[in-house]
C-alpha positions in Angstrom: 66.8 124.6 92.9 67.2 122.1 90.4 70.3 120.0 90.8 71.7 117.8 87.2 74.2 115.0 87.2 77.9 116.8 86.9 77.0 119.7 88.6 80.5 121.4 91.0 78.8 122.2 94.3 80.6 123.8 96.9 79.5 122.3 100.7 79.8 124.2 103.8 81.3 122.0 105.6 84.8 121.1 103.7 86.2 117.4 103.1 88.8 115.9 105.6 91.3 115.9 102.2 90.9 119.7 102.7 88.5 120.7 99.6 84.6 121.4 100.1 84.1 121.2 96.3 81.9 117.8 95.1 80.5 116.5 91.7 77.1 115.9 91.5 76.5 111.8 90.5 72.7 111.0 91.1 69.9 112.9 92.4 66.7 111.6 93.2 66.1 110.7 96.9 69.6 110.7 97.9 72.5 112.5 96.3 75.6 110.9 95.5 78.2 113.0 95.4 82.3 112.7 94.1 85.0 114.7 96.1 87.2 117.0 94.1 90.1 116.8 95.7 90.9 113.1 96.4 87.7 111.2 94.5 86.3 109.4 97.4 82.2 108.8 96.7 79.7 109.6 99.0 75.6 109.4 99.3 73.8 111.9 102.1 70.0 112.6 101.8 68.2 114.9 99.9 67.7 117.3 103.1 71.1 117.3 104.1 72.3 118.1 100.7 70.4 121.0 100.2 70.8 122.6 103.5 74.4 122.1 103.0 75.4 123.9 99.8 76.8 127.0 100.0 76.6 128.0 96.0 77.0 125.8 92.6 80.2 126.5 90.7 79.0 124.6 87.4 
């Protein structure tokens, strides 16, 4: 599946703030992605992203 910048993905594994919704920020080999619920900024790998999402909202 192709993945754009400001894409709402929902995670399996939720946030410690208590949301498992992100925003997409880059994509290429590494995803940087926004939390919803308190803004903090993360980057996992490619892999881990896509064995991790559970469906995309937006």
């Amino acid at each position: 599946m192709d993945y754009v910048i400001g894409n709402i993905v929902t995670l399996k594994k939720g946030h410690p703030c208590g949301t498992n919704e992100w925003e997409v920020i880059r994509t290429g080999a590494d995803f940087k992605l926004k939390c919803r619920g308190c803004g903090r900024i993360v980057m996992i790998p490619r892999k881990a992203f896509e064995k991790s999402v559970k469906k995309v909202i937006s």
